[in-house]
VEXPAFI-614108 format. One record per residue (C-alpha): residue in one letter; x, y, z; residue number from 1. Coordinates in Angstrom, 1 decimal. Layout:
# VEXPAFI-614108
+--------+--------+--------+--------+------+
: vexvex :     c1 :     c2 :     c3 : mifi :
+--------+--------+--------+--------+------+
:      A :      X :      Y :      Z :  NUM :
...
+--------+--------+--------+--------+------+
# end
This chain:
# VEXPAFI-614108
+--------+--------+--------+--------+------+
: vexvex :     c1 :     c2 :     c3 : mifi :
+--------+--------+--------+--------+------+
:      X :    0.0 :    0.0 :    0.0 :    1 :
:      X :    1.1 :    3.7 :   -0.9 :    2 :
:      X :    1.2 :    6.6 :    1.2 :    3 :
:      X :   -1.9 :    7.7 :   -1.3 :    4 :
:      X :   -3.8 :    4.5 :   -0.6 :    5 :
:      X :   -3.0 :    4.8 :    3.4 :    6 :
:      X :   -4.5 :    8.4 :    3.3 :    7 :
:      X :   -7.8 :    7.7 :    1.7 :    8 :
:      X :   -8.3 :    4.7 :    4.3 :    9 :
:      X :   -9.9 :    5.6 :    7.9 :   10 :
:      X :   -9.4 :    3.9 :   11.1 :   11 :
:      X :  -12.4 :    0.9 :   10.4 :   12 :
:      X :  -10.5 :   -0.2 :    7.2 :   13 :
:      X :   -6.8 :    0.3 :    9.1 :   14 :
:      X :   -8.4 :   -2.1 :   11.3 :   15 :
:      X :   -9.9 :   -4.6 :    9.1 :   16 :
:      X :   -6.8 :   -5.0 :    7.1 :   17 :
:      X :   -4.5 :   -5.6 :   10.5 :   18 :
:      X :   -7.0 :   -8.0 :   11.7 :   19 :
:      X :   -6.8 :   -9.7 :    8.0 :   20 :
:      X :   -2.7 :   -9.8 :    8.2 :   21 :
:      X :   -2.8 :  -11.0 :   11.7 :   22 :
:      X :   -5.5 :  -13.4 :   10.3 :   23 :
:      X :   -3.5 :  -14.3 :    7.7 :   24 :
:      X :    0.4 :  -15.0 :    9.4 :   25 :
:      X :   -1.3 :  -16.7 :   12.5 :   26 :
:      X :   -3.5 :  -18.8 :   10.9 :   27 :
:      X :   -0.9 :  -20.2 :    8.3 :   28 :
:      X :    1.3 :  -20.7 :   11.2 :   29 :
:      X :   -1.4 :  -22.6 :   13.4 :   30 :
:      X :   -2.4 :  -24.6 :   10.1 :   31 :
:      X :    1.7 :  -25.7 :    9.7 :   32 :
:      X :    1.4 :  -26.4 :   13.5 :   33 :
:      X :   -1.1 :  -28.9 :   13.5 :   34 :
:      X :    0.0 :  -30.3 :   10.1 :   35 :
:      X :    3.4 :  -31.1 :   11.4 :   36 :
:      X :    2.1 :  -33.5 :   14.0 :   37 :
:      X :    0.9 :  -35.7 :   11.8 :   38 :
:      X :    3.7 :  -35.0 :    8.4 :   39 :
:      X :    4.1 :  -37.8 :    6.4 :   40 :
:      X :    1.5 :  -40.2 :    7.6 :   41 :
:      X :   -0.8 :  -41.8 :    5.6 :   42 :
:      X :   -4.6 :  -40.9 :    6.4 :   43 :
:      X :   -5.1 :  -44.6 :    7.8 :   44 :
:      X :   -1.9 :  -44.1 :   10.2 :   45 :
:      X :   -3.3 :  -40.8 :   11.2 :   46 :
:      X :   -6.6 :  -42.5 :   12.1 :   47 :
:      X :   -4.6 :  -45.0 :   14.2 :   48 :
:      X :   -3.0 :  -42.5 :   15.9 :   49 :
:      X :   -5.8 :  -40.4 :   16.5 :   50 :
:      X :   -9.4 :  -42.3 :   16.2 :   51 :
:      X :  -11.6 :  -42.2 :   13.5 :   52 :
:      X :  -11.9 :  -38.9 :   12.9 :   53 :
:      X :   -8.1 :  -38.2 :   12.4 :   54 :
:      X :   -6.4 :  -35.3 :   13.9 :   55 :
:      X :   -8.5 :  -33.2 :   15.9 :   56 :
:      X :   -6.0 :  -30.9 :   18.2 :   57 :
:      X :   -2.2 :  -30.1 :   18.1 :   58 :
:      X :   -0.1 :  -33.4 :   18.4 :   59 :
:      X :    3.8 :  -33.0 :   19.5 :   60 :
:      X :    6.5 :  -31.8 :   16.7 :   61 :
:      X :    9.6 :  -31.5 :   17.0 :   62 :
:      X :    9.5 :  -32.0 :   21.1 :   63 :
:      X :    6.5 :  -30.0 :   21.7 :   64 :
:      X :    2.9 :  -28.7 :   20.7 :   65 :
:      X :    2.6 :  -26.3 :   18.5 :   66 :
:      X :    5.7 :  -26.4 :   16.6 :   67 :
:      X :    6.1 :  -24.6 :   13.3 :   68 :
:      X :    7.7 :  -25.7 :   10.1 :   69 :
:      X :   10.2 :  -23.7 :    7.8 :   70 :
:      X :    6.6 :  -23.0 :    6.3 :   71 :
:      X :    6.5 :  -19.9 :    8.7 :   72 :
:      X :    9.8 :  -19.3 :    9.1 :   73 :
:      X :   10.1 :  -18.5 :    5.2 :   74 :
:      X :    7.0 :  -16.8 :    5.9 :   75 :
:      X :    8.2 :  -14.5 :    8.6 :   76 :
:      X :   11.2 :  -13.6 :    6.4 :   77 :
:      X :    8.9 :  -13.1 :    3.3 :   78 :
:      X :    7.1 :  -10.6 :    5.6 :   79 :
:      X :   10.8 :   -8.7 :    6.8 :   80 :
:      X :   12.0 :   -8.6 :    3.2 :   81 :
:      X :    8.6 :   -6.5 :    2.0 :   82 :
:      X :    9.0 :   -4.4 :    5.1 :   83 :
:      X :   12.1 :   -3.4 :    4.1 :   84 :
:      X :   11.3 :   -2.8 :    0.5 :   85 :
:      X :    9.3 :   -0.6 :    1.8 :   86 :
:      X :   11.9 :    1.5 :    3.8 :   87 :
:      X :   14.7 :    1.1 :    1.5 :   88 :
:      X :   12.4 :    2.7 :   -1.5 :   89 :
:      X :   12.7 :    6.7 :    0.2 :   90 :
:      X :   16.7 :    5.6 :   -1.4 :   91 :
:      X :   15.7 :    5.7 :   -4.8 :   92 :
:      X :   16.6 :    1.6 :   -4.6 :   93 :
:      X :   13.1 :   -0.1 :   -5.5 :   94 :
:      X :   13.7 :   -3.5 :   -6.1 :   95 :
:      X :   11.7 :   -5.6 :   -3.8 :   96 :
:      X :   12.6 :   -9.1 :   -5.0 :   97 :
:      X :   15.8 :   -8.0 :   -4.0 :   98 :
:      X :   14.5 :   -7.1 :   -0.4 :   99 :
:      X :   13.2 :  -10.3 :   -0.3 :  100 :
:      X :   16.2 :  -12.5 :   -1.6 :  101 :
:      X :   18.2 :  -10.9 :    0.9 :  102 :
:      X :   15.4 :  -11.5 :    3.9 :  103 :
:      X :   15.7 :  -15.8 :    2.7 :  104 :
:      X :   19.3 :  -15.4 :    3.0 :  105 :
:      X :   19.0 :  -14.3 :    6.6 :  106 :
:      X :   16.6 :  -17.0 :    7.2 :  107 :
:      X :   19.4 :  -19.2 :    5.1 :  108 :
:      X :   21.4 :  -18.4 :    8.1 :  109 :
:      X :   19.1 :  -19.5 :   10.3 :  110 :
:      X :   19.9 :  -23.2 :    9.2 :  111 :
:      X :   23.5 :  -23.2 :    9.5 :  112 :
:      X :   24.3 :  -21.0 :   12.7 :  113 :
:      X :   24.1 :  -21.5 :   16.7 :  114 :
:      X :   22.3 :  -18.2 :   17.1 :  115 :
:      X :   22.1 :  -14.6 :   16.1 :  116 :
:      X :   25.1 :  -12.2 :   15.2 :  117 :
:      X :   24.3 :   -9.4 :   16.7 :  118 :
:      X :   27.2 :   -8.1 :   15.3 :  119 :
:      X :   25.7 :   -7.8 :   12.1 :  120 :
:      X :   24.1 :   -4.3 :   11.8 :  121 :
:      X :   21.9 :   -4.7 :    9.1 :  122 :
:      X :   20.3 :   -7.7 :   10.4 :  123 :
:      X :   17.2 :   -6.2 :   12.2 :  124 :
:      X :   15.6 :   -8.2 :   14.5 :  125 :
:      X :   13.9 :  -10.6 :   13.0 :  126 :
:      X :   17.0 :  -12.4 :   12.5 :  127 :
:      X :   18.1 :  -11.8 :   16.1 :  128 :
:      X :   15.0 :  -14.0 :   17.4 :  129 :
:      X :   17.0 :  -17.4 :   19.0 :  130 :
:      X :   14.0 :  -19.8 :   18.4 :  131 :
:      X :   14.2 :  -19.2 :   14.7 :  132 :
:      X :   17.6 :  -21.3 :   14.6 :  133 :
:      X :   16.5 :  -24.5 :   14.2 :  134 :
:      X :   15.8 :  -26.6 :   11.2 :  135 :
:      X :   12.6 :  -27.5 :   10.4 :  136 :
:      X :   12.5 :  -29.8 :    7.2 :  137 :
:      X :   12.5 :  -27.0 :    4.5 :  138 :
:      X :   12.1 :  -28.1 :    1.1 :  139 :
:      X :   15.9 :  -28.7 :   -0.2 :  140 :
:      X :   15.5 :  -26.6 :   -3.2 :  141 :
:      X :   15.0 :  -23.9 :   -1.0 :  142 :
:      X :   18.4 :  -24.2 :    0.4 :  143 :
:      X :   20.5 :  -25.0 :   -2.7 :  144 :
:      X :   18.5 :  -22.2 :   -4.0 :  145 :
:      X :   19.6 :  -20.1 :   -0.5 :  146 :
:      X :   23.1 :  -21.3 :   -0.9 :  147 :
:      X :   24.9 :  -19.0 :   -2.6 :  148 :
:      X :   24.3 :  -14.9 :   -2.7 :  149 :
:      X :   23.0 :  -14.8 :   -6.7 :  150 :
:      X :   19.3 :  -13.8 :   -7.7 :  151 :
:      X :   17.5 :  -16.1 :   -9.7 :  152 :
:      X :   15.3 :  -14.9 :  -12.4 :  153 :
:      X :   12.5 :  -15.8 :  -14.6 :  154 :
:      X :   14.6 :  -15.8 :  -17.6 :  155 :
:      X :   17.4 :  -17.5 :  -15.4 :  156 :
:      X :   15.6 :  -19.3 :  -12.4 :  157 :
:      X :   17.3 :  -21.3 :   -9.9 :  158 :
:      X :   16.5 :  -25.3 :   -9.5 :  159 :
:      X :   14.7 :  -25.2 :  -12.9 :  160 :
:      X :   13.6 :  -28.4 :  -12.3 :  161 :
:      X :   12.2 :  -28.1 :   -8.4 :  162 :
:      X :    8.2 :  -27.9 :   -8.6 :  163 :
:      X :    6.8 :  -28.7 :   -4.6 :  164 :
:      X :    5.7 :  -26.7 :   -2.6 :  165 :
:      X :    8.9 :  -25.1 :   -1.4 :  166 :
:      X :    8.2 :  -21.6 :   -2.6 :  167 :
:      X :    4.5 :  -21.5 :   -2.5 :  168 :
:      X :    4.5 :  -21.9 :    1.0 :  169 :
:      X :    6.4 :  -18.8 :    2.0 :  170 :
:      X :    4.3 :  -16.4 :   -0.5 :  171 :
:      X :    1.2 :  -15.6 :    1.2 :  172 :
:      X :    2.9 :  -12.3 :    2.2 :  173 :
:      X :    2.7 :  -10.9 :   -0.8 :  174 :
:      X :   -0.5 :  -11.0 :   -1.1 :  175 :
:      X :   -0.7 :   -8.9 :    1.7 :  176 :
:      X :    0.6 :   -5.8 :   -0.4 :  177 :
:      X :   -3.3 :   -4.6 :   -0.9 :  178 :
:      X :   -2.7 :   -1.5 :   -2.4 :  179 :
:      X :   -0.9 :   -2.8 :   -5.3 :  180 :
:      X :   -2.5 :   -4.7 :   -8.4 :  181 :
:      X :   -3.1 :   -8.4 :   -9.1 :  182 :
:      X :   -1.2 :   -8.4 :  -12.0 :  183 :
:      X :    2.1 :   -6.9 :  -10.0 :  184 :
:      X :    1.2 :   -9.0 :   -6.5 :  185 :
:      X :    1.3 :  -12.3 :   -9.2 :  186 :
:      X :    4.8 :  -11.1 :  -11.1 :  187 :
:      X :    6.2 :  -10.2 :   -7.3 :  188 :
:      X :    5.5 :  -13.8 :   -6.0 :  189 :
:      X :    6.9 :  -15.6 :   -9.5 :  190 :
:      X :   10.0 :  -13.3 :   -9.1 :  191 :
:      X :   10.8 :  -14.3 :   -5.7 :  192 :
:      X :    9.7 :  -18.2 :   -6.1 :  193 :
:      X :   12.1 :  -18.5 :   -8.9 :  194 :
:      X :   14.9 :  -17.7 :   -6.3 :  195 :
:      X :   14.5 :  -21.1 :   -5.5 :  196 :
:      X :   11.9 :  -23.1 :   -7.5 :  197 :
:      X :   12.5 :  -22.8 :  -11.4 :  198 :
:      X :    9.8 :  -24.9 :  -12.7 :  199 :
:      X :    6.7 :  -23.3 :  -13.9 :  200 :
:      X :    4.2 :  -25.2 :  -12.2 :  201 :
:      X :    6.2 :  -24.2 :   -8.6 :  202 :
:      X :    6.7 :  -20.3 :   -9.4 :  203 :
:      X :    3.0 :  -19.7 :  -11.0 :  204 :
:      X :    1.6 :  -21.8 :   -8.1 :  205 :
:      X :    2.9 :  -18.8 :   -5.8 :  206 :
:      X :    2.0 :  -16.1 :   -8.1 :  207 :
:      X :   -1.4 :  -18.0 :   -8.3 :  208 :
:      X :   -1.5 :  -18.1 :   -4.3 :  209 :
:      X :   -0.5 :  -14.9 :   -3.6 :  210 :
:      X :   -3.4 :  -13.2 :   -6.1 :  211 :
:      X :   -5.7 :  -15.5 :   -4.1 :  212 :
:      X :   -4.5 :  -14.0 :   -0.3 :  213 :
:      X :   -4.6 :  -10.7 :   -1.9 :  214 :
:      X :   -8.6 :  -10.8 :   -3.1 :  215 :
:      X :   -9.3 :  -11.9 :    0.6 :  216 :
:      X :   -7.4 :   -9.5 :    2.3 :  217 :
:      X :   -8.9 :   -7.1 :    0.0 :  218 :
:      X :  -12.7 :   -8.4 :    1.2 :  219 :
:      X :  -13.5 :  -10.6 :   -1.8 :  220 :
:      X :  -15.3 :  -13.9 :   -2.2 :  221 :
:      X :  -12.8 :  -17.2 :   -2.2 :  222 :
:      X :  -14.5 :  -17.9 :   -5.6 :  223 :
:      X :  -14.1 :  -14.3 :   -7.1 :  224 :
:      X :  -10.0 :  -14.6 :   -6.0 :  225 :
:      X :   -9.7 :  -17.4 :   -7.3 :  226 :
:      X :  -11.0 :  -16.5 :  -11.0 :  227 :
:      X :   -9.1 :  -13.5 :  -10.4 :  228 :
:      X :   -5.6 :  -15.8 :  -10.4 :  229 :
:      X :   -7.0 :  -17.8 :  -13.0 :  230 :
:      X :   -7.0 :  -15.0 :  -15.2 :  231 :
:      X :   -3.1 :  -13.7 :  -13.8 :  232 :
:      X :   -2.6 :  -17.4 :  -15.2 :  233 :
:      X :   -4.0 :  -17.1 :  -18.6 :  234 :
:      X :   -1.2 :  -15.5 :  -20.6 :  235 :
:      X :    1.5 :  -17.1 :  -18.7 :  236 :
:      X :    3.8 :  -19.9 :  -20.3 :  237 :
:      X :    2.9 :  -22.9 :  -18.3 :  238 :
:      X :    0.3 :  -22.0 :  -16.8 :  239 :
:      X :   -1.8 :  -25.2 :  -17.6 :  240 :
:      X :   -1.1 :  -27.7 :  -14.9 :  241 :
:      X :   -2.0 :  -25.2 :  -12.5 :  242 :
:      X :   -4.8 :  -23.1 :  -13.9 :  243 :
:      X :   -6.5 :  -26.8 :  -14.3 :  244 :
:      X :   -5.7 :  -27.6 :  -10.3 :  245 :
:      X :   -7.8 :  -24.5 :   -9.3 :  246 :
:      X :  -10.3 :  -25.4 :  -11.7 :  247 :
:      X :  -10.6 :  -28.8 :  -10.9 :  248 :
:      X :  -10.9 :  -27.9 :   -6.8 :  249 :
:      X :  -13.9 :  -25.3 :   -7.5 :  250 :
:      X :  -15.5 :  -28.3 :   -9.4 :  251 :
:      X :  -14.5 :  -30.5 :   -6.4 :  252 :
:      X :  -17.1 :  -28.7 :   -4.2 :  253 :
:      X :  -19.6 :  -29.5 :   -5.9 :  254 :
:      X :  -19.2 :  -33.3 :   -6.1 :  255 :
:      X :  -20.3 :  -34.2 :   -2.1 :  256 :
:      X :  -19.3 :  -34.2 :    1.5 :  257 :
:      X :  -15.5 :  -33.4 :    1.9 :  258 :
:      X :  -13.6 :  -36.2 :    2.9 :  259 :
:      X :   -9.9 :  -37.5 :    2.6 :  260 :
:      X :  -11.2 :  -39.3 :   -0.5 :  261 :
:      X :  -12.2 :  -36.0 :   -2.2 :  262 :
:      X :   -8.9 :  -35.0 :   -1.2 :  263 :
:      X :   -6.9 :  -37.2 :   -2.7 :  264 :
:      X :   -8.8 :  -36.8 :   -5.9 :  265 :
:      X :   -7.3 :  -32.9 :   -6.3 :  266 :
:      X :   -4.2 :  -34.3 :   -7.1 :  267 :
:      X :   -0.5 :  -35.7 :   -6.3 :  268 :
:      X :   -0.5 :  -35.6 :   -2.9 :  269 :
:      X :    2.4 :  -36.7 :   -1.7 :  270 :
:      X :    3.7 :  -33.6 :   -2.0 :  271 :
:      X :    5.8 :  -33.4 :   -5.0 :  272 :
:      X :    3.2 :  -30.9 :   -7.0 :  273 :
:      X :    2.8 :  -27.3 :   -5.7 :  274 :
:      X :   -0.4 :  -27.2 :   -8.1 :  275 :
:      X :   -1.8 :  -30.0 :   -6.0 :  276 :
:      X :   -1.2 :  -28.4 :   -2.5 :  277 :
:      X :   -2.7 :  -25.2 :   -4.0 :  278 :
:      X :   -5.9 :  -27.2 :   -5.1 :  279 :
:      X :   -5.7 :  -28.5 :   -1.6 :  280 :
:      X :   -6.2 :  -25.5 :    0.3 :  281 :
:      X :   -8.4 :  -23.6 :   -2.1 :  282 :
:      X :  -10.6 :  -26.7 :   -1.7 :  283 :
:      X :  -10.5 :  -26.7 :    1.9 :  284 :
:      X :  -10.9 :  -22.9 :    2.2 :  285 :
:      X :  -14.1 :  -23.2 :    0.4 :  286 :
:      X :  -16.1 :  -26.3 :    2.1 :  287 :
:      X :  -14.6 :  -25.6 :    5.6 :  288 :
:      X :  -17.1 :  -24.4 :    7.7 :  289 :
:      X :  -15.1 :  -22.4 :   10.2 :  290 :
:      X :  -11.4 :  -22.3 :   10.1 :  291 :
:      X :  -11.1 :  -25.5 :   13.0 :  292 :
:      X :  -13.1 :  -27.2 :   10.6 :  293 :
:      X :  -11.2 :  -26.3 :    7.0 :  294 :
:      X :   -7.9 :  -26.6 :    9.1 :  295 :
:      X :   -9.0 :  -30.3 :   10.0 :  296 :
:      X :   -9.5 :  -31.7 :    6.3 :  297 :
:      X :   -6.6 :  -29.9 :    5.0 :  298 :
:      X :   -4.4 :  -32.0 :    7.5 :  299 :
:      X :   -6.3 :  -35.2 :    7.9 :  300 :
:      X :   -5.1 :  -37.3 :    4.2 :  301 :
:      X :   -2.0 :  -38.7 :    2.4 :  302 :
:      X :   -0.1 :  -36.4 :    1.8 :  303 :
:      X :    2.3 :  -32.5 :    3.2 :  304 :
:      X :   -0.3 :  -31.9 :    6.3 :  305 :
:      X :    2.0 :  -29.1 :    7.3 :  306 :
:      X :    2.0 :  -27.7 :    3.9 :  307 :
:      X :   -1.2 :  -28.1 :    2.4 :  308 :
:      X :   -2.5 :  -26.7 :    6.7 :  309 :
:      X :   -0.4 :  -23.6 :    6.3 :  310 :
:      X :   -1.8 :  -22.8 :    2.7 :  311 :
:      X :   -5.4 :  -23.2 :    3.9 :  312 :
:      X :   -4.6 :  -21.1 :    7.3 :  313 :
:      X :   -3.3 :  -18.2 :    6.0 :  314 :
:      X :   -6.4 :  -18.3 :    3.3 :  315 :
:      X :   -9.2 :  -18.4 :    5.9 :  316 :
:      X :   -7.2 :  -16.1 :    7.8 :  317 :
:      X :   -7.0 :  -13.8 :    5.3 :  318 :
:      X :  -10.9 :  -14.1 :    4.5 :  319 :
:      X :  -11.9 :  -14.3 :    8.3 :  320 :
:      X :   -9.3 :  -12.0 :   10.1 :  321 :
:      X :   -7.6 :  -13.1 :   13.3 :  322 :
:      X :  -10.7 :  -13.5 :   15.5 :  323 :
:      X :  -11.9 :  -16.7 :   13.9 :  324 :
:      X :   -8.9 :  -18.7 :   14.8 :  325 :
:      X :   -9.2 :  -21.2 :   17.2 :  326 :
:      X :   -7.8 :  -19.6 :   20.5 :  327 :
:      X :   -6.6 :  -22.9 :   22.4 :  328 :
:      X :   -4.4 :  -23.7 :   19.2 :  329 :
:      X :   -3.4 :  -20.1 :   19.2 :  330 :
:      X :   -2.6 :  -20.2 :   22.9 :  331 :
:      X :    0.2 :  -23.3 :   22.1 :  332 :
:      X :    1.7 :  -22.1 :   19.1 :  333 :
:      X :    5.3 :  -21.3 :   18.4 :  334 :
:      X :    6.3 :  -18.1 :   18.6 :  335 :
:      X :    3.3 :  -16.4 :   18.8 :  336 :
:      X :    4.4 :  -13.2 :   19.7 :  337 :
:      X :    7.2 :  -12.7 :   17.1 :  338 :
:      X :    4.6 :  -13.7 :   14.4 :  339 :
:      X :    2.0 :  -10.8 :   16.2 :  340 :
:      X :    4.8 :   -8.4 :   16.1 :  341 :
:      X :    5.5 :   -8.4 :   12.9 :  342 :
:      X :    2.4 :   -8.6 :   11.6 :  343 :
:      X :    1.7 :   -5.4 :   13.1 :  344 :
:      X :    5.0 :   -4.0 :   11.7 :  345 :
:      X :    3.3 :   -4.7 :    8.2 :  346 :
:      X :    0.2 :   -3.2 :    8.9 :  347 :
:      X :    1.8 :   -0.2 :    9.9 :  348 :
:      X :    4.3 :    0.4 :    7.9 :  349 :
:      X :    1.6 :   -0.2 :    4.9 :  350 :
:      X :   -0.5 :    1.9 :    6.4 :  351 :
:      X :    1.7 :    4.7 :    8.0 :  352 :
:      X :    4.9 :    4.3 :    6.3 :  353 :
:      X :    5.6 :    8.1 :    5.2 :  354 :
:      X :    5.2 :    8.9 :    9.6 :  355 :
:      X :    8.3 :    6.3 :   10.2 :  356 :
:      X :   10.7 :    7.2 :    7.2 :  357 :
:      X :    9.1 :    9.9 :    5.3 :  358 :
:      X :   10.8 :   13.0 :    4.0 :  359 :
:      X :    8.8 :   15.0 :    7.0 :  360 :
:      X :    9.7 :   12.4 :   10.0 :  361 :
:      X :   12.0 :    9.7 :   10.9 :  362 :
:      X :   11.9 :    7.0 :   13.5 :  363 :
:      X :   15.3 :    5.7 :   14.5 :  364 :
:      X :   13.7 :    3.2 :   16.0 :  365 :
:      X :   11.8 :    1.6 :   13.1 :  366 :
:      X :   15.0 :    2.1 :   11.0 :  367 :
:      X :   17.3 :   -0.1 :   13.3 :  368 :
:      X :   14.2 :   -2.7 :   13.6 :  369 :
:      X :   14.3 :   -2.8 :    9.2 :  370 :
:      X :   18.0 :   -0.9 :    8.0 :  371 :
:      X :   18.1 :    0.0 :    4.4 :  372 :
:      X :   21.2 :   -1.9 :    3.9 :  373 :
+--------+--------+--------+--------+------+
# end
């Protein structure tokens, strides 16, 4: 959002699109949550497990309930790098893919060090918060694709041949940007997936997905974003495998009662398609009754639980806003409060940018929090 756009916009719709952030960060994180308690498991296994209705609550991960994935630690990152787009652009230097490569390289550090550098001035906090250091099964095209200091392109894309979910999973942030068009929320995404993920089907899946957050944050039907992305799609190269996922989940709601079953039928579920992940969770978003319920079917089959649960949170938290979320899963989940913090960092600096770093003011404060460097 522009400082025009956050001038037009009173306190109510300030309001509504914090609560729709919040909505959105939170509820992909509690979705990764409760998916990674039952990752990798076949829907029978998860039945043993957990009765006969499958996975009902947050089961242990990684030592405890509640625990994310590199889902939302991507996702926090994503979130840091547009921030600092944001502040970086009163330099003349507008190049937010470039933001954002250099926000996954942070979290790239995050995987290989004890702990923070605090040494490192341009850091900002994000990358100073200790529970972030710890590896969390990320997709391992996202750290060849991390493992060196050189932006990948469209033309030139990195892993051309990597197409899960890897990428797709960290973009819902961009869809956050509300004030800017479809068409340049969809190119964003693609620009940043191909840091990683070179394969058509795995960087339009994320420009697909992030047009989809963006119609919800911006107050529109699940439906309408969807045919929104479908039409970002239509003149892209590639675009087939995925423009025929989204299609063939709207159809999918029509054909009965959700169930693991109906599930499976959206796709390759076993993770190796983003397109089929995406299906997933616009699937889920759309026959869920409340977000407990949607959250539940997108974990409960064969399949990424923790992916395909992140991609459906952040989409009903993004249509719903941070009140629907279940507060008991809420109360358990993994840092909580850095994932409040900065989604109120993103609200305001959207919103009230030009009163932190503007040519009239300047917070020293917000500027050590998000450097320009």
């Amino acid at each position: 959002m522009g400082a025009a756009a956050a001038a037009v916009w009173g306190r109510a719709e300030q309001q509504d699109f914090r609560a729709r952030v919040r909505g959105c960060l939170l509820g992909a994180a509690i979705g990764d949550a409760l998916g990674a308690g039952v990752s990798g498991l076949s829907v029978e296994a998860i039945r043993a497990a957990h009765g006969p209705d499958g996975l009902a609550d947050l089961a242990p991960a990684y030592g405890r309930r509640g625990a994310v994935t590199s889902a939302t630690q991507l996702s926090l990152f994503t979130v840091d790098g547009l921030i600092r787009a944001q502040v970086r652009r009163d330099t003349g230097a507008w190049h937010p893919p470039t933001d954002v490569h250099r926000a996954h390289l942070r979290w790239a550090a995050t995987q290989r060090d004890w702990g923070p550098d605090e040494r490192r001035k341009d850091n900002g906090w994000l990358a100073c918060e200790e529970w972030l250091y710890a590896r969390r099964d990320p997709a391992r095209a996202t750290l060849t694709g991390l493992g060196d200091e050189t932006l990948g392109t469209v033309d030139r894309p990195k892993n051309p041949t990597a197409r899960d979910a890897g990428a797709l999973v960290r973009s819902a942030p961009f869809g956050l940007l509300v004030g800017w068009e479809p068409q340049l929320v969809c190119q964003l995404a693609v620009e940043c997936a191909v840091q990683t993920h070179g394969h058509p089907t795995a960087y339009l899946s994320a420009g697909a997905f992030a047009v989809v957050v963006h119609g919800l944050a911006r107050g529109e039907s699940v439906d309408g974003s969807v045919q929104r992305a479908l039409a970002q799609l239509a003149t892209r190269p590639g675009h087939e495998p995925v423009s025929e996922a989204l299609k063939h989940a709207l159809g999918a709601v029509r054909q009965g009662i959700p169930s693991p079953a109906r599930i499976a039928s959206l796709g390759d579920t076993d993770g190796e398609h983003a397109e089929d992940a995406l299906a997933i969770a616009v699937y889920c978003t759309l026959v869920g009754e409340d977000v407990r319920h949607g959250l539940r079917l997108a974990v409960n089959h064969d399949g990424p639980s923790e992916t395909t649960g992140a991609l459906t949170g952040a989409l009903l938290g993004a249509l719903h806003g941070e009140t629907a979320l279940p507060p008991a899963w809420l109360a358990e989940l993994e840092g909580r409060p850095t994932v409040l913090e900065l989604a109120d960092d993103f609200a305001m600096e959207m919103t009230q940018g030009p009163a932190l770093h503007g040519p009239a003011a300047s917070a020293p404060g917000w500027l050590a929090r998000y450097p320009r460097g």
